[in-house]
C-alpha positions as a Markdown table, in Angstrom:
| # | Residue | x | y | z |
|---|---|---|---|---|
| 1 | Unk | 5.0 | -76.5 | -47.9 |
| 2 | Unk | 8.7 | -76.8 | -49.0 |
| 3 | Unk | 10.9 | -74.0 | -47.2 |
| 4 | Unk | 14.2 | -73.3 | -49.5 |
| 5 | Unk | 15.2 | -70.5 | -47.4 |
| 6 | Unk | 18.8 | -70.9 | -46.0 |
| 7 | Unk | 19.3 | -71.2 | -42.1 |
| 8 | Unk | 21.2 | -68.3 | -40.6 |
| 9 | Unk | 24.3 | -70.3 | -40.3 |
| 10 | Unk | 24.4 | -71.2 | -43.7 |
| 11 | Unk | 23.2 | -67.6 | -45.1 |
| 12 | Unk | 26.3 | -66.7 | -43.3 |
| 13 | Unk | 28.7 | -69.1 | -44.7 |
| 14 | Unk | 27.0 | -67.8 | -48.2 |
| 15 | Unk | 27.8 | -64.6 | -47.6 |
| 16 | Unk | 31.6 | -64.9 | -46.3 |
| 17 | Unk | 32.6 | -67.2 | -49.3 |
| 18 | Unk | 30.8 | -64.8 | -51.7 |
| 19 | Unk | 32.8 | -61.7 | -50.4 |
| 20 | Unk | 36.1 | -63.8 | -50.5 |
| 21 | Unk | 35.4 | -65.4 | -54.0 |
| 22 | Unk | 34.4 | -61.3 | -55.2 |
| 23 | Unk | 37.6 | -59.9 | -53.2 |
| 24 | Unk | 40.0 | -62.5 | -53.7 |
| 25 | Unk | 39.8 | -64.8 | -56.3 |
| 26 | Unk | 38.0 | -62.9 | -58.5 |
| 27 | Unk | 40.9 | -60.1 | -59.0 |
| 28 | Unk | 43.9 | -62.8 | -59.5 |
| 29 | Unk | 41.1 | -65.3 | -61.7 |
| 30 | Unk | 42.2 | -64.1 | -65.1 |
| 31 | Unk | 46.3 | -64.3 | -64.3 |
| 32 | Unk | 46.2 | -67.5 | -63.6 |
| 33 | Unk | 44.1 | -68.9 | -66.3 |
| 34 | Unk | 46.3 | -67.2 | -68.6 |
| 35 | Unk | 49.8 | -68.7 | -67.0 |
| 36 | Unk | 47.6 | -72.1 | -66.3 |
| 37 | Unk | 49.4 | -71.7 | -62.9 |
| 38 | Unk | 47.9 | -73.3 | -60.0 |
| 39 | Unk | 46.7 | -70.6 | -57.0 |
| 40 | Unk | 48.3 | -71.9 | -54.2 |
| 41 | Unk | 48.0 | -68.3 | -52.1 |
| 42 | Unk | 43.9 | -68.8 | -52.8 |
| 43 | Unk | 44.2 | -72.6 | -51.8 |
| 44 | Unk | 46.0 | -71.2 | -48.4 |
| 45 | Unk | 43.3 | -68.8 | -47.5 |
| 46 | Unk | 40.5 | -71.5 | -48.4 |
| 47 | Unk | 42.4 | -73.7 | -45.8 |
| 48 | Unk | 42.2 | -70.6 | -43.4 |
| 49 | Unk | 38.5 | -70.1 | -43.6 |
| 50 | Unk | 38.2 | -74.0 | -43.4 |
| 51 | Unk | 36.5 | -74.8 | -46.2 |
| 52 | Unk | 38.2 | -77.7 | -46.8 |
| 53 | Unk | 36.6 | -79.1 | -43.6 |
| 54 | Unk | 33.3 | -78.3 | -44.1 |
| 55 | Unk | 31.6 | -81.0 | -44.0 |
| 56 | Unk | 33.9 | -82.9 | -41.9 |
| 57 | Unk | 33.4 | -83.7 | -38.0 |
| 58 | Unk | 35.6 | -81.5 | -35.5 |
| 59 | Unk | 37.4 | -84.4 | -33.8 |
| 60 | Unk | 38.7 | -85.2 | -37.7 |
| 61 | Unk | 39.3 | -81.7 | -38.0 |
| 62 | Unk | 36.6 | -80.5 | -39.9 |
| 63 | Unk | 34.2 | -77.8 | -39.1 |
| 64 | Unk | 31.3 | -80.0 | -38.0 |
| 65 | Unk | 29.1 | -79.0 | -41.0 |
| 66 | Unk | 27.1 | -80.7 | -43.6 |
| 67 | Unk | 27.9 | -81.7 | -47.5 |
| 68 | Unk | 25.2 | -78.9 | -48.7 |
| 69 | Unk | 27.6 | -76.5 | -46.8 |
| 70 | Unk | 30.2 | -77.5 | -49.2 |
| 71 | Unk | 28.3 | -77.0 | -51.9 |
| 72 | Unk | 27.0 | -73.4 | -51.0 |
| 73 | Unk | 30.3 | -72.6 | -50.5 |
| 74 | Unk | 31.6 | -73.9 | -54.5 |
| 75 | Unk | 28.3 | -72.2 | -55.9 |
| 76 | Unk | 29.3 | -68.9 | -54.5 |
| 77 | Unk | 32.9 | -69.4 | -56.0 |
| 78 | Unk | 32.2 | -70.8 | -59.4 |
| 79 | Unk | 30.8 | -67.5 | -60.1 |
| 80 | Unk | 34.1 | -66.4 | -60.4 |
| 81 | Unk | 36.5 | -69.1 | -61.0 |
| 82 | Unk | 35.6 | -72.4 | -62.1 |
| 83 | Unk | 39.0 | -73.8 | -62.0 |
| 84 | Unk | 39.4 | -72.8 | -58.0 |
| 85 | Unk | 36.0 | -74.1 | -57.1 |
| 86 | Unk | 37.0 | -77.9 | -58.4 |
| 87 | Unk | 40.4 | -77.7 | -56.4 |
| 88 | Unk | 38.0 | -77.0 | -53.6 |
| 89 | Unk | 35.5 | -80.1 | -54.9 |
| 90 | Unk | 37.6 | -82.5 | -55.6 |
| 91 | Unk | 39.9 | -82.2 | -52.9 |
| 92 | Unk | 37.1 | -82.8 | -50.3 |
| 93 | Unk | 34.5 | -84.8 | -52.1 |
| 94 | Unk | 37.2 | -87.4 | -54.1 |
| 95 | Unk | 40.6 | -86.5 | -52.0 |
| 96 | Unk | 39.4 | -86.3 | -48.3 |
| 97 | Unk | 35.8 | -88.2 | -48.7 |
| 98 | Unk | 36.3 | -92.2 | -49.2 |
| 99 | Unk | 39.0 | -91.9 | -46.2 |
| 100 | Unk | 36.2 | -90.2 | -43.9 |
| 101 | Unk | 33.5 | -92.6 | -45.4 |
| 102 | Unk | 35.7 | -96.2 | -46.1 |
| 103 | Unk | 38.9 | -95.8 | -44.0 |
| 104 | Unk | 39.9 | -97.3 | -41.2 |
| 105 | Unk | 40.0 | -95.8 | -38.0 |
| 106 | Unk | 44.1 | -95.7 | -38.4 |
| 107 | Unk | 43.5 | -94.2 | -41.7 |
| 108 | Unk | 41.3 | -91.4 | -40.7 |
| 109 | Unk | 43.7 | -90.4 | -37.8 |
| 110 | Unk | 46.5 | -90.2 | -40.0 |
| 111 | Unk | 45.1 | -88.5 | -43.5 |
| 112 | Unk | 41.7 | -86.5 | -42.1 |
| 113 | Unk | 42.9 | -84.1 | -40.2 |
| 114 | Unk | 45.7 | -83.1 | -43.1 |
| 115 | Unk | 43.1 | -83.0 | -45.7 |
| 116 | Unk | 40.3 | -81.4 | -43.8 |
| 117 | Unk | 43.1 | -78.4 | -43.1 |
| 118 | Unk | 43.4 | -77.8 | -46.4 |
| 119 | Unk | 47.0 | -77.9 | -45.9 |
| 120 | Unk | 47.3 | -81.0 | -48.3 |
| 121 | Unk | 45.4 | -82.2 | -51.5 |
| 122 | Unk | 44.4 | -85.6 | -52.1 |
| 123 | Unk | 43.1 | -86.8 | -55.9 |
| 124 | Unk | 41.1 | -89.8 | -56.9 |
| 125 | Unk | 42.7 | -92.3 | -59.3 |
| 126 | Unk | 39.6 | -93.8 | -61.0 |
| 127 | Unk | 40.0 | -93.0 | -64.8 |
| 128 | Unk | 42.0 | -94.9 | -67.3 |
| 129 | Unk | 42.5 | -94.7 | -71.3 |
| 130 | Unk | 39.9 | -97.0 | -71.5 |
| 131 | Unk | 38.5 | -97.1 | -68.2 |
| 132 | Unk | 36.1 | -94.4 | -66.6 |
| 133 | Unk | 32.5 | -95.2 | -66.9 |
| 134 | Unk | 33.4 | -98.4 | -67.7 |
| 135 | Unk | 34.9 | -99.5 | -64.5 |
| 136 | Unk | 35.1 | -103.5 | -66.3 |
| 137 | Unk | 37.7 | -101.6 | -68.8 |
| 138 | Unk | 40.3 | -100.9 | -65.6 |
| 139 | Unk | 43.8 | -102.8 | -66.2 |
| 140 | Unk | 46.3 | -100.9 | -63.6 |
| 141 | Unk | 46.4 | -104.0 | -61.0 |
| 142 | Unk | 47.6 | -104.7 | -57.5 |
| 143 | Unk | 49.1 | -108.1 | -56.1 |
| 144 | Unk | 49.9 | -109.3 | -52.9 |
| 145 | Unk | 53.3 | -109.6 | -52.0 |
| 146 | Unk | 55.4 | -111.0 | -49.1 |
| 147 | Unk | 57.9 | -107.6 | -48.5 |
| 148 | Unk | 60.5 | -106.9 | -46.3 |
| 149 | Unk | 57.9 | -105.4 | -43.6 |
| 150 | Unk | 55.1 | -107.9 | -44.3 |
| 151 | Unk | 52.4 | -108.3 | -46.8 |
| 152 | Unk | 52.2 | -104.9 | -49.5 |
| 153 | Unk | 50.6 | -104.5 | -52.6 |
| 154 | Unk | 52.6 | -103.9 | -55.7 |
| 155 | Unk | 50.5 | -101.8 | -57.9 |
| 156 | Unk | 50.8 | -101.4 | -62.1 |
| 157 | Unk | 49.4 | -99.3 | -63.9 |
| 158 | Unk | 48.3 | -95.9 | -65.7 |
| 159 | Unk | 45.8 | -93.5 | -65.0 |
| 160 | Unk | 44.1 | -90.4 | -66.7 |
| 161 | Unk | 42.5 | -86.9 | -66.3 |
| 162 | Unk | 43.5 | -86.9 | -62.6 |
| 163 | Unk | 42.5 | -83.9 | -60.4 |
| 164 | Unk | 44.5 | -82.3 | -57.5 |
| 165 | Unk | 47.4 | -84.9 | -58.5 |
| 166 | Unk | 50.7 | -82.9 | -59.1 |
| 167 | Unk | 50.4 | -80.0 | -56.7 |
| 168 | Unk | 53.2 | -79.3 | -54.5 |
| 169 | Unk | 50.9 | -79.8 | -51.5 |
| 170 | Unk | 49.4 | -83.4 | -52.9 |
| 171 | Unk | 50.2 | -85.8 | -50.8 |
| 172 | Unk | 48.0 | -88.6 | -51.6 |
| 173 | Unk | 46.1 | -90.6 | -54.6 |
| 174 | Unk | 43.2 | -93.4 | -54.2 |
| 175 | Unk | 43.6 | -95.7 | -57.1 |
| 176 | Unk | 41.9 | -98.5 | -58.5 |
| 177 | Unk | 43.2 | -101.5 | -59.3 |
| 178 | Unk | 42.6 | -105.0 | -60.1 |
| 179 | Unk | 43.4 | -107.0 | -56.8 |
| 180 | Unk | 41.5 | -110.3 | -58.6 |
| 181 | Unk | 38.9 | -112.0 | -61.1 |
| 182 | Unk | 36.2 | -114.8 | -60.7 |
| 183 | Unk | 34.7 | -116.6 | -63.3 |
| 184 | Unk | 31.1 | -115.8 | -63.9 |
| 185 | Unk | 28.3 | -118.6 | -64.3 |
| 186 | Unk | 28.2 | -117.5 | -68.3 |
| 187 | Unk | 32.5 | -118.6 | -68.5 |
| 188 | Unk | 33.3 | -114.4 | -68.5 |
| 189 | Unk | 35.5 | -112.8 | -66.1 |
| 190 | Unk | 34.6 | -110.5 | -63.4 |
| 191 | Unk | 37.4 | -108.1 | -61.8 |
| 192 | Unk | 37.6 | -107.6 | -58.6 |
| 193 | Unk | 38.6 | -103.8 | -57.9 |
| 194 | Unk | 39.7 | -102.6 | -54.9 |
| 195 | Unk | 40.4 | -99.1 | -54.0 |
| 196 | Unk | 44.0 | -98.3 | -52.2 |
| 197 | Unk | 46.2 | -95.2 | -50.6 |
| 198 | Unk | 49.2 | -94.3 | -52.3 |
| 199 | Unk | 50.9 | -91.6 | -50.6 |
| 200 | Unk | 52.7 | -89.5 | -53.6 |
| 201 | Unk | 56.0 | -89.7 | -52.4 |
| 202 | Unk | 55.8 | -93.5 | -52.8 |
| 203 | Unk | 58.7 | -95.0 | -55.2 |
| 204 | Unk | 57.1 | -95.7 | -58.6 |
| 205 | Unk | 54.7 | -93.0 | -58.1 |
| 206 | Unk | 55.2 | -90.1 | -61.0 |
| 207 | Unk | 52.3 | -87.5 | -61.9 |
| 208 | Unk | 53.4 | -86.7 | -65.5 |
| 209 | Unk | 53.1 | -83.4 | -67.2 |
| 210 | Unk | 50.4 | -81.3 | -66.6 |
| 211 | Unk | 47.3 | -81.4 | -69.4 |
| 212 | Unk | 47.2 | -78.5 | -71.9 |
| 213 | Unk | 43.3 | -77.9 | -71.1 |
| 214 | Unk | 40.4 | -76.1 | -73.0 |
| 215 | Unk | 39.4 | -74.5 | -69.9 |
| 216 | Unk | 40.1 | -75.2 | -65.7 |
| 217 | Unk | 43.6 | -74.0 | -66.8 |
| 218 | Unk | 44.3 | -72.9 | -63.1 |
| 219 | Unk | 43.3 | -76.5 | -61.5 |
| 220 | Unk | 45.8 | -79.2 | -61.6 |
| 221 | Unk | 44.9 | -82.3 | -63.3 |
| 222 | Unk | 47.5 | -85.2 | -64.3 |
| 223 | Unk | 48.0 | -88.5 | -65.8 |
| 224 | Unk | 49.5 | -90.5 | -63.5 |
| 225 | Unk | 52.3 | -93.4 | -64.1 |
| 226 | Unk | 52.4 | -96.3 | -61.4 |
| 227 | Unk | 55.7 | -98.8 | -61.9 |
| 228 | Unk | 56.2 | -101.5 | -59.1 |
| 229 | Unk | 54.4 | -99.1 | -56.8 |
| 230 | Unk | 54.8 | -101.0 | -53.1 |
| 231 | Unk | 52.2 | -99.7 | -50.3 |
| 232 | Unk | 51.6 | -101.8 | -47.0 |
| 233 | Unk | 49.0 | -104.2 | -47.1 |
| 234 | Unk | 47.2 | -101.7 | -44.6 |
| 235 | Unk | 46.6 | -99.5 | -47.7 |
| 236 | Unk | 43.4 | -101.1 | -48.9 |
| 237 | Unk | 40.9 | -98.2 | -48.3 |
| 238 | Unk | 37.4 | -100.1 | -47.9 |
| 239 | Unk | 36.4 | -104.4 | -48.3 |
| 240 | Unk | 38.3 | -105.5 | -50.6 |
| 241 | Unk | 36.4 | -106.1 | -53.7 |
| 242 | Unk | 34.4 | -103.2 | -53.0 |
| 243 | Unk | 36.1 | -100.5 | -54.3 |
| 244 | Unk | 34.0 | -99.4 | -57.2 |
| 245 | Unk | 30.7 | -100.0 | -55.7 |
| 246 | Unk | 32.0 | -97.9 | -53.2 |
| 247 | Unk | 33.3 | -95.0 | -55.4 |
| 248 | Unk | 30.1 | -95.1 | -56.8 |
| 249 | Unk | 28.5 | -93.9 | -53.8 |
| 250 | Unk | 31.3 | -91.3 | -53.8 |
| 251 | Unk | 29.8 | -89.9 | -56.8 |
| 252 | Unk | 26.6 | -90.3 | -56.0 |
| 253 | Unk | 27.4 | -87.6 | -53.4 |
| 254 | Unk | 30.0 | -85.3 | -55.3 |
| 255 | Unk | 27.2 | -85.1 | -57.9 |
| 256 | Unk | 25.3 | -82.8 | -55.9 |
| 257 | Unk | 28.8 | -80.8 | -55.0 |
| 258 | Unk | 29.7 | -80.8 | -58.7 |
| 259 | Unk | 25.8 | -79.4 | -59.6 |
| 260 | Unk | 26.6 | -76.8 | -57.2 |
| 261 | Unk | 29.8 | -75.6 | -58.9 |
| 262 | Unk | 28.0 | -75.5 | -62.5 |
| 263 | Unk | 24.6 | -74.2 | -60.7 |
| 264 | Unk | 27.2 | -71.2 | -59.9 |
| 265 | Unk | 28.5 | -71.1 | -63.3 |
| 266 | Unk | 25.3 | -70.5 | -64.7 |
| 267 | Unk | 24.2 | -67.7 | -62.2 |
| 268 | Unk | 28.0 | -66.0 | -62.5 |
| 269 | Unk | 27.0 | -65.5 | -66.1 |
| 270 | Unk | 23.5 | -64.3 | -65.0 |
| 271 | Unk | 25.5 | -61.5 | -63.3 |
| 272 | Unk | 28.1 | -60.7 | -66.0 |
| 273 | Unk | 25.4 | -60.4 | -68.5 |
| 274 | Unk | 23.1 | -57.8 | -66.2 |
| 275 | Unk | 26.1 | -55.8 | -65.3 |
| 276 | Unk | 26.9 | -55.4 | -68.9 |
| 277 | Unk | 23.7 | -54.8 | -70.3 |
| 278 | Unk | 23.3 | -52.3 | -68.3 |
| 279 | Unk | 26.4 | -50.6 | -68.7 |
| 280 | Unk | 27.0 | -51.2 | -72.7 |
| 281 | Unk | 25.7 | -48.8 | -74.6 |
| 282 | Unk | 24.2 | -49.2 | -78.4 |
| 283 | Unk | 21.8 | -47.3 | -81.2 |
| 284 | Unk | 21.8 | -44.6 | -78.0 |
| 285 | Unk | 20.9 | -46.4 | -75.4 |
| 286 | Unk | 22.1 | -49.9 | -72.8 |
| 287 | Unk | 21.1 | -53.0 | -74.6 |
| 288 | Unk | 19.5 | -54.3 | -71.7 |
| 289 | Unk | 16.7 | -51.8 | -72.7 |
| 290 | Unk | 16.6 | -54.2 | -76.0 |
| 291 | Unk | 13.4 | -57.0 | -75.4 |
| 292 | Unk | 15.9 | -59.7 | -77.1 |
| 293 | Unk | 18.7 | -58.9 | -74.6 |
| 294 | Unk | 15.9 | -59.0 | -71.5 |
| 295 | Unk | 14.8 | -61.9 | -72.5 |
| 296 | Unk | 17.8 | -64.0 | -73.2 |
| 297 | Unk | 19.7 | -62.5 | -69.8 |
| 298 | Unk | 16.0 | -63.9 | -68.5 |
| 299 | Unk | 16.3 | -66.9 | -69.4 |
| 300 | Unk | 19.5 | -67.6 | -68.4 |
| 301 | Unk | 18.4 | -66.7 | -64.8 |
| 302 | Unk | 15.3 | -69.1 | -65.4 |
| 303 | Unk | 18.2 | -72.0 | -66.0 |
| 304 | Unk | 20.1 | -70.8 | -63.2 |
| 305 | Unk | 17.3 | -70.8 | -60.8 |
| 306 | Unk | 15.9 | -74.4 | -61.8 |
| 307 | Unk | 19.6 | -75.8 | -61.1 |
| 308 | Unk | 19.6 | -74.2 | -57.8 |
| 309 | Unk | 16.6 | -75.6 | -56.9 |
| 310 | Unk | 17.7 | -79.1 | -58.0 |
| 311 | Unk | 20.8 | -79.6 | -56.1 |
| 312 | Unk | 19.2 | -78.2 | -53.1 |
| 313 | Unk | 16.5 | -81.0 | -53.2 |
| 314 | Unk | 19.3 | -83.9 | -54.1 |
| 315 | Unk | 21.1 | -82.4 | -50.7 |
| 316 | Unk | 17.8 | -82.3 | -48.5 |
| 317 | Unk | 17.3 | -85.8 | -49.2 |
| 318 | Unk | 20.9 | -87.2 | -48.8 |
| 319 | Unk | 21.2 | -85.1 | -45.5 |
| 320 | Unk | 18.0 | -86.7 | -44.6 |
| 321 | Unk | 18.6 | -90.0 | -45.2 |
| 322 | Unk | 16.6 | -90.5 | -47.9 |
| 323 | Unk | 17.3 | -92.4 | -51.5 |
| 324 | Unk | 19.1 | -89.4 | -53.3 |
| 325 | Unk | 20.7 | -91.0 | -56.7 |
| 326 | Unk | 18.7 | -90.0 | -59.0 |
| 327 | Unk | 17.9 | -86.4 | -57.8 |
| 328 | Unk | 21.5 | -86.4 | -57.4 |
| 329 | Unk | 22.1 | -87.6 | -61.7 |
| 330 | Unk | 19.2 | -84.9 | -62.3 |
| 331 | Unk | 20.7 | -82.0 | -60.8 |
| 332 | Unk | 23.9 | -82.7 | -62.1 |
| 333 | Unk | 22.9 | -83.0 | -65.8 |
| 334 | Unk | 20.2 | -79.6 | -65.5 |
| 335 | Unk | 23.3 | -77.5 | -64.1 |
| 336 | Unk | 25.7 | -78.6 | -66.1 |
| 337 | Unk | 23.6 | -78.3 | -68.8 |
| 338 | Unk | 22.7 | -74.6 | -67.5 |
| 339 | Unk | 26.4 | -73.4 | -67.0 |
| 340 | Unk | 26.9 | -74.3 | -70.9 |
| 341 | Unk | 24.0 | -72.7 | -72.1 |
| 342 | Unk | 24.7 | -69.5 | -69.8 |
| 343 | Unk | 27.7 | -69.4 | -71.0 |
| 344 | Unk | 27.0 | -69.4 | -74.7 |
| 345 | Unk | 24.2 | -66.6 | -74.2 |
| 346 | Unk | 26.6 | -64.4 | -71.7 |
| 347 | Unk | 29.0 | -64.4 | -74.8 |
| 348 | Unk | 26.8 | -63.6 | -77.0 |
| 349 | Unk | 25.8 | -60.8 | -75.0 |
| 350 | Unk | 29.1 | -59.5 | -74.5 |
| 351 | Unk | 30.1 | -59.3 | -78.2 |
| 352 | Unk | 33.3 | -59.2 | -78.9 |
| 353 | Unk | 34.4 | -58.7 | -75.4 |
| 354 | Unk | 33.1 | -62.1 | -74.9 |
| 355 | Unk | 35.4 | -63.8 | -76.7 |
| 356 | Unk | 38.5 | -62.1 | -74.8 |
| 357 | Unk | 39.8 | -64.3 | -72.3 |
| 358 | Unk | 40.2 | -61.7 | -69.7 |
| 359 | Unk | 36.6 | -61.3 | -69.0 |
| 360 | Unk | 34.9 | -64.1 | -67.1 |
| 361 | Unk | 32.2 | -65.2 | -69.5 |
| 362 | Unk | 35.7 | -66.0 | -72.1 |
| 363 | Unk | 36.8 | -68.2 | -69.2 |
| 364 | Unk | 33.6 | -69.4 | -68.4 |
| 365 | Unk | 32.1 | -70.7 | -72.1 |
| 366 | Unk | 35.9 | -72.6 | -72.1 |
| 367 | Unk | 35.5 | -73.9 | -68.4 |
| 368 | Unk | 31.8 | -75.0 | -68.4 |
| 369 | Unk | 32.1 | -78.2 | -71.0 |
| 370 | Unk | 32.9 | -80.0 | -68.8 |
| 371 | Unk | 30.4 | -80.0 | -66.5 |
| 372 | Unk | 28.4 | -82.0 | -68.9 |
| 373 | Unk | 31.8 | -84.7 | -69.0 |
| 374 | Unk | 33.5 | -84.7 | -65.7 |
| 375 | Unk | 32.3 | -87.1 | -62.4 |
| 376 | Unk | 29.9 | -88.9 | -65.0 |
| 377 | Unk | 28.9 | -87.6 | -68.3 |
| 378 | Unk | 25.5 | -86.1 | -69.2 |
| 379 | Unk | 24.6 | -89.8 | -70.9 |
| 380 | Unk | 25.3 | -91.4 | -67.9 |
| 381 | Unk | 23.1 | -89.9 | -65.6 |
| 382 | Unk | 20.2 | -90.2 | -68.6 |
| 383 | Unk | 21.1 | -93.6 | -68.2 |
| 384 | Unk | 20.7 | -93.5 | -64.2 |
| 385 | Unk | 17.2 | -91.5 | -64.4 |
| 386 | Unk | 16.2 | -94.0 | -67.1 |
| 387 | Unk | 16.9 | -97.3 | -64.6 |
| 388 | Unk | 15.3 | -95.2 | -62.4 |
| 389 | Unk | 12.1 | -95.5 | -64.3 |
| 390 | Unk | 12.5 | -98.8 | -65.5 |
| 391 | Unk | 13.6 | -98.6 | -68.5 |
């Protein structure tokens, strides 16, 4: 039979990151969602522990771990603080990820170690105003040049809803851009898109102002300007060509990491909702006496559960080797879709209270939206279970 129980290592990591998220994060959660201020003393002490190497190898200087240690470690702080817990995703699974998977071995050797340290952020460039899940919709290009130093790519471009981007401690951005077209047998054009480094203190490179966000207040997240944009020729991260198939795979992966967050999302809520049911008093006696508060609070552990149990199977099978996509689509849409509903029901549960921005239910019906948008929508992975059948 199945065995879900956690190995001793990783009940350990559990519990560390859940007594840092409760003692740490937690208390400073609500200040910075307010000021929309990023936490850069909570980034410092994740870089401490070494979660930003977990599933990194030690001569890259990781912790030698796996990707389902990464994402124990963002359910356990989701339950706190959404916006901390996709610094934490996207700087490993977008920033530090397609340089440990695609890079060269020159590549790895000069940006792993940095990320894996947590000492510097990397983002992801993919998304444009009319570019995301449509990758043929990408326009920001990149062209070949003779330069002063030898062949460098001049990138153009624009691109949108970047995480990890503007931070004092970014130092890098993968972006896509068109490096070419073909003609197709049918007389249409197919890009070529290629993925390449741009370190941020490049000339051309600008993160504009910071989004004014529904919720994630306290994550950094950018558009990003690219004018005559010159990187060495060395810069192209992956085959040329291959840069979107390969960022595919990416998400493939950070689907499971980005279940995780929302899977604890769902079960912070669970929490919130029992402590205050039992401590809020109504009619002379704690609603969580009441059969409709027991029931909802129930449910919403019922949702939390299932999306537990789905982004654990999506990681048993990518650790094992095993086809993963879909699992990977399906736990992504059920948790997202969990945190959202948990969210809804927490609030409700709280009242008014729950519609005060200081408590962590306020913050987390705001932040939990879009977990059914970000690193592929909720349509898109119908769409990938549907293929998956056939359809």
């Amino acid at each position: 039979m199945p065995n879900f129980e956690l190995s001793e290592d990783h009940q350990d990591l559990v519990d560390t990151v859940r007594e840092f998220a409760d003692e740490v994060v937690a208390p400073v959660s609500a200040k910075h969602d307010e000021e929309h201020s990023f936490p850069y003393e909570v980034v410092s002490q994740m870089a401490d522990m070494g979660l930003f190497g977990l599933p990194f190898p030690e001569e890259s200087g990781g912790m030698g771990g796996d990707y389902f240690a990464l994402s124990l470690a963002l359910e356990q702080i989701a339950r706190v603080d959404q916006s901390v817990a996709i610094t934490l995703e996207a700087g490993v699974s977008l920033g530090a990820m397609p340089i440990h998977r695609f890079g060269t071995d020159a590549q790895k050797q000069e940006w792993l170690p940095l990320l894996a340290s947590g000492k510097a952020l990397a983002g992801f460039g993919l998304t444009e105003s009319e570019a995301g899940s449509d990758a043929g919709g990408t326009k920001t290009t990149a062209k070949l040049v003779d330069g002063d130093n030898g062949s460098e790519w001049v990138i153009n471009g624009s691109k949108e809803f970047i995480t990890n981007s503007g931070t004092d401690i970014t130092k890098l951005v993968t972006v896509t851009a068109v490096t070419g077209q073909s003609e197709r047998e049918d007389g249409s054009v197919k890009k070529e898109i290629s993925t390449l480094l741009v370190p941020t203190n490049t000339q051309g490179f600008k993160a504009e102002k910071a989004y004014n966000k529904v919720g994630w207040n306290a994550s950094d997240t950018h558009p990003l300007t690219l004018n005559d944009v010159h990187v060495p020729e060395e810069n192209l991260l992956g085959e040329r060509g291959r840069g979107y198939a390969n960022f595919l795979s990416i998400l493939d992966e950070g689907r499971i990491a980005i279940a995780a967050l929302a899977t604890g999302a769902a079960q912070g809520c669970v929490e919130q909702a029992v402590r205050y049911a039992k401590e809020r008093h109504a009619f002379g006696t704690n609603i969580g006496s009441y059969q409709a508060i027991q029931f909802k609070i129930a449910r919403m552990h019922a949702r939390a559960h299932t999306a537990r149990l789905a982004y654990y199977d999506a990681a048993a099978r990518m650790l094992a080797g095993k086809p993963f996509k879909t699992q990977a689509a399906m736990a992504k849409m059920i948790a997202g879709e969990a945190a959202m509903d948990n969210a809804r029901d927490a609030t409700q549960v709280f009242g008014g209270y729950g519609f005060i921005n200081e408590f962590v239910v306020a913050r987390h019906y705001r932040d939990s939206k879009i977990l059914e948008v970000g690193e592929g929508t909720t349509e898109v992975q119908l769409m990938l279970i549907a293929r998956d059948l056939g359809l």
